[in-house]
N, C-alpha and C positions, 0 to 999 in steps of 0.2 A: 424481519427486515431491519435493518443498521441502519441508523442517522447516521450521518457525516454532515459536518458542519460545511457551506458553503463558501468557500475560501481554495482555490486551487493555487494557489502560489507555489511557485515550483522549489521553496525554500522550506515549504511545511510538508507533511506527511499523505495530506486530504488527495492530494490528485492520484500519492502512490496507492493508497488506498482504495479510490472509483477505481483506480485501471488491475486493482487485484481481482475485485467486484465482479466488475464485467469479465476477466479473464475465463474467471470461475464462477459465475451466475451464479454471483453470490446475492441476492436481494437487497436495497440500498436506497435509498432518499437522500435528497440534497434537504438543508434546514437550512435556517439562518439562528445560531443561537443570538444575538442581539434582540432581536424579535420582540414585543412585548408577548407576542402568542407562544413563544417557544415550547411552550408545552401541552396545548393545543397540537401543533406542528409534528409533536413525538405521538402522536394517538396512531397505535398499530404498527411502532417500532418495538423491537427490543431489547435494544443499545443506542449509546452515543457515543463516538470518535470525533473528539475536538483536540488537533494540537496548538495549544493557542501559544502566544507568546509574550515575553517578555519584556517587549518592544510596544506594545501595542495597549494605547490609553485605553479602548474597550476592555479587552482581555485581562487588562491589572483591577480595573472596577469586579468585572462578576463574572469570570470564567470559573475561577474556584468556586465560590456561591452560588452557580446554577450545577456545576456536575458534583458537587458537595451532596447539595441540598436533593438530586437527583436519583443518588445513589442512597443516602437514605430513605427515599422511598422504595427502591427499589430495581430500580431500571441498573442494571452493568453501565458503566461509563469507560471511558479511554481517555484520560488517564485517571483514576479510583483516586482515591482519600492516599493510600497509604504510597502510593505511588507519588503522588502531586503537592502535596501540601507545603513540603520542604522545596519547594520548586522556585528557582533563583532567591535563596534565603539563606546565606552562609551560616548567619547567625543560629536560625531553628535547627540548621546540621548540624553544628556545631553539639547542640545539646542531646540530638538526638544521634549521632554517632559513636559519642562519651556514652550516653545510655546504654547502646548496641553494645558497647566495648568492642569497635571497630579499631584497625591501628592508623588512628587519626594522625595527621600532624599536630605536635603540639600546636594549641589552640586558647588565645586567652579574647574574652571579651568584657570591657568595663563600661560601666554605666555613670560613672563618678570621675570628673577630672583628676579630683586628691588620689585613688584608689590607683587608677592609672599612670598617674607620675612617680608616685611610692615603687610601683614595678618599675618603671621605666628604670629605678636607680637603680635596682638591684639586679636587674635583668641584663643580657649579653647581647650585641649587635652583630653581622644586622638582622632585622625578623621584616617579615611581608607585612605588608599594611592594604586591608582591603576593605572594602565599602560591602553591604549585606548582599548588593545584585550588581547586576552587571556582567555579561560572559563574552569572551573572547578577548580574556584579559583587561577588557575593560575595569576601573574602577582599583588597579592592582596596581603598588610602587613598591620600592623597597625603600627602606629605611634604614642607610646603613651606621647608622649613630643615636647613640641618646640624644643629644639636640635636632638631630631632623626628626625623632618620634616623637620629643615634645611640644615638638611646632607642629604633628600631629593632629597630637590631644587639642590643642590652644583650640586646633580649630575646628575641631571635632565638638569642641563643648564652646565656642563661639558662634562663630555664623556658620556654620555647617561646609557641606559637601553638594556641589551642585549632583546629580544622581547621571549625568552627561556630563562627559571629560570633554568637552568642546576642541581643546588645541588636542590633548593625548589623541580625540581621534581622529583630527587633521592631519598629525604625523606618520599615526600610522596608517591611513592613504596612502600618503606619498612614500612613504617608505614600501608599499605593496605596487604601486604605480610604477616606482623606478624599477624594480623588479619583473614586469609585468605580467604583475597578479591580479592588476585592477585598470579600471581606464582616467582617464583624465577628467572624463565627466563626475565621474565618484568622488577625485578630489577637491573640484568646485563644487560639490555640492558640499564636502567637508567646512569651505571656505565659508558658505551659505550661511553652515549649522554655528558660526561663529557667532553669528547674528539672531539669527533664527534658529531655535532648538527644537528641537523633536518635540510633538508635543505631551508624550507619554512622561515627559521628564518636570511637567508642570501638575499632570494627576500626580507624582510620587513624591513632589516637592524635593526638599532639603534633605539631607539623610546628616542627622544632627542627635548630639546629648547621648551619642554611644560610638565605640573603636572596637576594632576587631584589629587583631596581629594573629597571624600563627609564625613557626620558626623560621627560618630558612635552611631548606635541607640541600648543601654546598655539594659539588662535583657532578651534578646533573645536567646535560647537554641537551635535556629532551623530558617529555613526561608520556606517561602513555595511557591509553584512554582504552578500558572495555565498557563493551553494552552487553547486559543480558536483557534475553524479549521471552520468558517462556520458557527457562529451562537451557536454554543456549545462546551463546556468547562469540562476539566478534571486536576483533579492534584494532590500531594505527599506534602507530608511536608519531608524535610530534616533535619535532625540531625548534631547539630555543630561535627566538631571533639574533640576529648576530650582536654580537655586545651588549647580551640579555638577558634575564633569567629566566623569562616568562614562553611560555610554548604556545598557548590557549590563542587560535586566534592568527597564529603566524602564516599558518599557509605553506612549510614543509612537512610532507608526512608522509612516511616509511610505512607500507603495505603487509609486507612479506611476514610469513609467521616467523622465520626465526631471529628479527626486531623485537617480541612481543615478548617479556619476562612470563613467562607463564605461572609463575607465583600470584601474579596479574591477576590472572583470569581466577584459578582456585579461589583466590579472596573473594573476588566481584561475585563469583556461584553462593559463597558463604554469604556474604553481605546480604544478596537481593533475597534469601531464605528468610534472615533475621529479619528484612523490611517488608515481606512479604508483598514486595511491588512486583508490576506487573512489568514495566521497562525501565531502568536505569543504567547511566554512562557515567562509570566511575573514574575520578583522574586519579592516577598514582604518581609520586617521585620514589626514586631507589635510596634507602639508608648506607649508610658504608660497607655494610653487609649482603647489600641489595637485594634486601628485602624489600618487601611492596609498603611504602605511606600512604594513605587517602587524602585527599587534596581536598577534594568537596563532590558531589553527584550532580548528578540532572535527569530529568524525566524526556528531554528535548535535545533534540542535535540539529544539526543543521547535515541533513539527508546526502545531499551529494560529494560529502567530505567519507564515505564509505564504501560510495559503488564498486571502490578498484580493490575492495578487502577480497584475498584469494582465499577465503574461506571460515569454516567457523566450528568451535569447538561444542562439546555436548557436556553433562555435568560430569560426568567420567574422565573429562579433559579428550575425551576422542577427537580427531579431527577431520573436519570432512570439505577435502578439498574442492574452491570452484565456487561459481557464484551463486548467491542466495537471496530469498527475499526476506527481510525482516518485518518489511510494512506489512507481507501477507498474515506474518506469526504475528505480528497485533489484530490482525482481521478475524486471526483462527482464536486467538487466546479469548476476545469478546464474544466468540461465539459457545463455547462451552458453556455446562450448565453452570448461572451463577457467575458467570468472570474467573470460573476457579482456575489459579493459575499452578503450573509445575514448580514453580517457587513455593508452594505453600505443602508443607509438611502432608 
């Protein structure tokens, strides 16, 4: 029987998941990982699917540390260690990308105001300047000068970086409002969070005493996104926002496979091999040669930004037209012996 954690939000994977469940009598429990019992609760499962989030003061305290701590005892979890650990953490990618010898965007992170300015001088404009978490471009500016990257640093290693862009995401409301991609009520509540901030943004405090830049890779109108679940792989290309450079987040996005670089995909098959995870959505930008860049990953998407994908590739790049379920292939992948997944040699 499969734990699922109780959370049906039609924004997380849990509801796709019971309605696989039941499609397929597949056996299933609701839990509550918050629980002090939680694991009492898991007596006569044998798995856990929790997509937790980002967003979410509970889930930044001990979602890692219960399916962590889980999976070394022995239980299969969704999403596993190797899968989830780097999960909204630019900076862990960072290191452990470089490790993979994935072809990362260049990538610099400092710890030290002096170490950081010494680059700044010798370094080329402009590069991205991004905070460790935050997705849908949240947390992400450009810096197109040495003095806007030193006013940076200044405040990078002074009072920090609130970890909620309050006005950044008021604007971008209303800029999705005028378009109508969102409603009016979304923007007052933007207006709200003026005042009132998320309260997840008070468990993660400051995000202070470190900078992350990677480069900026020019002539890109878009970025594109694959997921591999298991051995196969689907994906969207994103559209910048208009007088933008940023995609993540915009709310344009192109379906059709021959949008999708498929040098895209080949890498994302290679990558999720070397990470031996279980699901990952890798962003790419194109070089001048366009060639695929790595942007950053994620173990989480946001589910209904994919329903309209006409179809999905296999590790042979085969393609098999028409629609699919991904949420099932996490339901099948947890059920294997062990979590073993098709990514794993």
């Amino acid at each position: 029987m499969i734990a699922i954690h109780n959370n049906l939000s039609d924004v997380l994977f849990h509801y796709r998941w019971v309605a696989y469940c039941e499609e397929n009598k597949i056996p299933y429990k609701l839990v509550d990982c918050y629980a002090n019992n939680i694991i009492e609760q898991l007596e006569g499962c044998s798995a856990l699917m929790w997509h937790y989030h980002q967003a979410s003061s509970k889930d930044i305290v001990m979602a890692k540390p219960l399916l962590f701590a889980l999976e070394q005892s022995g239980m299969p979890v969704f999403p596993d260690f190797n899968t989830g650990w780097h999960f909204d953490d630019k900076v862990g990618q960072k290191y452990l990308l470089e490790g993979l010898k994935t072809a990362l965007v260049p990538t610099w992170v400092f710890y030290e105001k002096k170490t950081a300015i010494d680059w700044i001088e010798q370094t080329s404009f402009p590069k991205v300047f991004k905070l460790r978490g935050g997705a849908g471009s949240q947390n992400v500016q450009l810096a197109k000068t040495k003095n806007a990257a030193i006013k940076i640093v200044n405040k990078a290693f002074g009072n920090g970086f609130p970890a909620y862009d309050a006005w950044g995401s008021l604007k971008e409301r209303f800029r999705k409002w005028k378009l109508g991609k969102t409603t009016f009520f979304d923007v007052v509540k933007g207006c709200i969070r003026l005042v009132h901030k998320p309260h997840y943004t008070k468990v993660m405090g400051r995000e202070i005493n470190y900078v992350y830049f990677q480069e900026f890779i020019p002539n890109n109108d878009s970025d594109i996104r694959i997921i591999v679940v298991d051995g196969k792989a689907f994906g969207i290309k994103r559209m910048n926002r208009e007088n933008d450079f940023r995609a993540s987040g915009g709310g344009t996005i192109l379906y059709d496979k021959e949008h999708i670089n498929e040098k895209c995909v080949k890498a994302s098959f290679e990558y999720s091999k070397k990470l031996k995870a279980q699901c990952i959505a890798y962003d790419f930008v194109l070089d001048s040669e366009q060639n695929p860049l790595l942007i950053e990953i994620s173990y989480g998407f946001a589910n209904g930004g994919y329903d309209a994908c006409t179809g999905y590739w296999d590790e042979q790049l085969n393609w098999y037209p028409g629609t699919f379920n991904p949420y099932g292939w996490m339901v099948e992948l947890i059920l294997k012996p062990k979590g073993k997944s098709n990514n794993e040699d």
